[in-house]
C-alpha positions, -999 to 999 in steps of 0.1 A, spaced: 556 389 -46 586 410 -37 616 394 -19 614 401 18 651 413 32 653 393 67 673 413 95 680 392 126 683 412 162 711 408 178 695 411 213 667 382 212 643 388 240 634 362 269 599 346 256 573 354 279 550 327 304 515 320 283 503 309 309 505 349 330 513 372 304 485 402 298 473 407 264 491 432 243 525 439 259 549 404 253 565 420 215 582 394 196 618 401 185 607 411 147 584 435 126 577 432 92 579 465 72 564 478 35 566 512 21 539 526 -9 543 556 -23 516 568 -56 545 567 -87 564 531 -71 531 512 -56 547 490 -28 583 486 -25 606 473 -2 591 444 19 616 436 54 615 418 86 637 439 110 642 440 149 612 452 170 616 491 177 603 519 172 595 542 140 603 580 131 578 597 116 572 630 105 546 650 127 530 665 99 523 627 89 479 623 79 483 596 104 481 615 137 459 640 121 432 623 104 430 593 115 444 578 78 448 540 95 432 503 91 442 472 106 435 436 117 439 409 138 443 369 138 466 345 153 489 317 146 486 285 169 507 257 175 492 221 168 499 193 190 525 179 163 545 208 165 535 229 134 520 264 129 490 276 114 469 304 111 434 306 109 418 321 78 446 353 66 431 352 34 397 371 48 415 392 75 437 409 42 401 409 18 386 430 48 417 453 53 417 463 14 378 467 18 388 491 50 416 510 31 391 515 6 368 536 28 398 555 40 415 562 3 444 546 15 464 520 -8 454 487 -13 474 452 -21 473 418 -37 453 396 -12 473 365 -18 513 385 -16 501 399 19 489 358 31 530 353 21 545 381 34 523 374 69 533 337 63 575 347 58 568 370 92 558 340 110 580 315 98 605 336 115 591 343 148 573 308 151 593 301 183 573 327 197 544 303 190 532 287 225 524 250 228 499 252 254 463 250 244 440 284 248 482 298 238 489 317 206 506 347 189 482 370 182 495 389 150 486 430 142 489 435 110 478 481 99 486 504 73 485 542 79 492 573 59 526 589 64 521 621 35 540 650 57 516 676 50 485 689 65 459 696 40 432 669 35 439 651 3 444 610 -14 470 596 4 506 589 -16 526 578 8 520 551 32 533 519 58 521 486 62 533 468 95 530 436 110 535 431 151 531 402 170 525 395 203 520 363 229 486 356 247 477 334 272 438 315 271 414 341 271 391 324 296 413 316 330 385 299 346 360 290 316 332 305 296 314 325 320 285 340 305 286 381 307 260 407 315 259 434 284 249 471 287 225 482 256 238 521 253 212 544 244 231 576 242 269 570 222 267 557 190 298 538 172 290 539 135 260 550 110 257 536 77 271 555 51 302 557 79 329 539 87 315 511 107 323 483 84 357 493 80 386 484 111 399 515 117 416 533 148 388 562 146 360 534 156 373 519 188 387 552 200 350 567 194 338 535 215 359 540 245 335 560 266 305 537 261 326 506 274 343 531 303 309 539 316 295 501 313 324 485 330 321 515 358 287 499 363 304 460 360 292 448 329 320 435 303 305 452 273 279 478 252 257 463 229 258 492 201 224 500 189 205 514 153 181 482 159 206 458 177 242 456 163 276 451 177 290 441 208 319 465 220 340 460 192 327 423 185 296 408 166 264 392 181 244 361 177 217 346 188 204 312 188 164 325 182 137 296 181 159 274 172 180 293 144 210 310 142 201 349 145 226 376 140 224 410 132 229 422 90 257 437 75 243 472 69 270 490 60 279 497 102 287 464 115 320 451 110 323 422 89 341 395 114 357 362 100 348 349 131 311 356 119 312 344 85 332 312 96 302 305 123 276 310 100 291 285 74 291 262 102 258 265 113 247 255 78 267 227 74 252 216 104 217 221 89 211 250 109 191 275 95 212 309 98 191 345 96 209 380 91 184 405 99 175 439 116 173 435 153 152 457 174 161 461 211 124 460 218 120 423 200 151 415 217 143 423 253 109 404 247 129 377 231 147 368 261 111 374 286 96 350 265 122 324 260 125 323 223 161 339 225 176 307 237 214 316 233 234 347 230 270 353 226 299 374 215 323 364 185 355 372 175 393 366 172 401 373 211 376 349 229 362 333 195 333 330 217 319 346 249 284 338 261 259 366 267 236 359 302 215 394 303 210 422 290 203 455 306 186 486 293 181 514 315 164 501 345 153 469 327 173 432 329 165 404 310 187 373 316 193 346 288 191 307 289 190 309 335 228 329 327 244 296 314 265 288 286 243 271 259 248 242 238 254 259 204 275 286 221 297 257 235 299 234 200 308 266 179 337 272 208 348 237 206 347 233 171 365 269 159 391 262 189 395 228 179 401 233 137 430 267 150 450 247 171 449 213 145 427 194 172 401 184 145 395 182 110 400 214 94 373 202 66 368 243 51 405 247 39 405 276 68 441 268 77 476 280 64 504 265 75 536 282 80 
């Protein structure tokens, strides 16, 4: 691991209220910065002031999509310390990305440090209140100045970080999804498993068009597969039921860390093709018991219906079920240092 050359701002900004501030906009004071180029590999790791970037606009970034990134948090434990949950897998699934998009990888356990160093030095950013964290951006996009369509030689990788309030202002409402039938986010052979900028933007008019009807999100469909940006589960006569990683579904640590919970639970845990057909019938007949979302935001959001075309099926009378609420409480409770972190998931800072 490089050293990484701290530059303090001079013009600290005034910390935002958790408890009010919208998601995305409250910047902490700092960025962490790393340049690659093909002859030097990565070179010149620094924290600096937030602010902006130049770059050339010839740069593969803002032509061809060349970009990856992630996101995780850092929570503050009722003693005072900060953690963060699981970097090690968020970093493993950005190289996997970076892969797919021939841009440059980077030792898994250097980028856990540099994240940890970026931290350490915004950690008063870090709120106390519970539901509170910093939600942390780490990407990596191509910055060759040229426009013919080639490897990548030149590159950035950034880290941002901003402070979000509790996801869920007035608790875990169970959400009506929209199956879409027409857009399609990802086919295998694609990018689907990989987090990059080209995905989401490709998803936008799906989730315009559902939350024009009032539902919070798509469910993505070649069988069943993702929600919005998110993964699915299902608690499905009486086992843990989520869709398989084909090659289009994003690989979430939120997933994996449910699914290793469920089995230490003695819960028998099933990745499989989903149809929508099965699913719809599923939730008629009762045997889909629980549905919900998963992922860094929310961790968890409960699923009450589903509705395709014409057609609605609810799930469990539109309540939050049992499973979805113990995999809430326990994930919530190991990030913020409530209970036993008994996996090794948390770095301290």
């Amino acid at each position: 691991m490089m050293e990484v050359k701290v530059t303090k701002t001079t013009n600290p900004k005034v910390k935002p209220d958790p408890a009010t501030v919208p998601f995305g906009v409250a910047f902490t004071d700092h960025m962490f910065m790393m340049d690659y180029d093909s002859e030097n590999g990565w070179q010149n790791p620094r924290i600096v002031p937030f602010g902006d970037i130049s770059l050339n606009p010839g740069a593969l970034v803002f032509h061809y999509g060349a970009e990856v990134f992630e996101g995780l948090k850092a929570y503050r434990t009722p003693s005072g310390e900060v953690q963060m949950f699981r970097p090690a897998e968020n970093f493993k699934r950005m190289n996997n990305s970076a892969e797919r998009l021939c841009l440059p990888q980077f030792d898994v356990e250097d980028a856990v440090e540099y994240l940890r160093k970026f931290v350490e030095v915004e950690k008063d950013w870090v709120p106390d209140q519970y539901g509170t964290s910093l939600y942390l951006r780490p990407f990596l996009f191509g910055t060759d100045a040229d426009l013919a369509l080639h490897g990548i030689s030149h590159a950035t990788f950034m880290v941002i970080a901003c402070v979000v309030g509790s996801y869920y202002k007035s608790g875990l409402a169970p959400v009506d999804m929209l199956i879409e039938m027409d857009d399609v986010r990802a086919v295998r052979g694609g990018t689907g498993y990989a987090k990059c900028g080209g995905n989401y933007a490709a998803a936008t008019r799906a989730g315009e068009k559902a939350a024009k009807k009032g539902y919070s999100q798509v469910v993505w469909v070649d069988g069943v597969e993702e929600g919005g940006g998110i993964n699915l589960m299902f608690v499905w006569d009486g086992k843990l039921v989520t869709p398989e990683l084909n090659g289009s579904i994003l690989p979430g640590v939120t997933r994996k860390s449910i699914l290793e919970l469920a089995r230490s639970w003695g819960m028998e845990t099933v990745e499989r093709k989903i149809t929508v057909d099965e699913l719809m019938e599923g939730c008629k007949n009762g045997t889909v018991q629980e549905a919900f979302m998963c992922g860094t935001a929310a961790v968890v959001t409960p699923i009450g219906g589903f509705v395709r075309g014409e057609e609605k099926v609810v799930v469990n009378h539109n309540k939050i079920g049992e499973m979805t609420q113990k995999v809430y409480d326990e994930l919530t409770g190991v990030q913020w240092g409530l209970k036993e972190d008994k996996f090794g998931w948390t770095v301290k800072v």
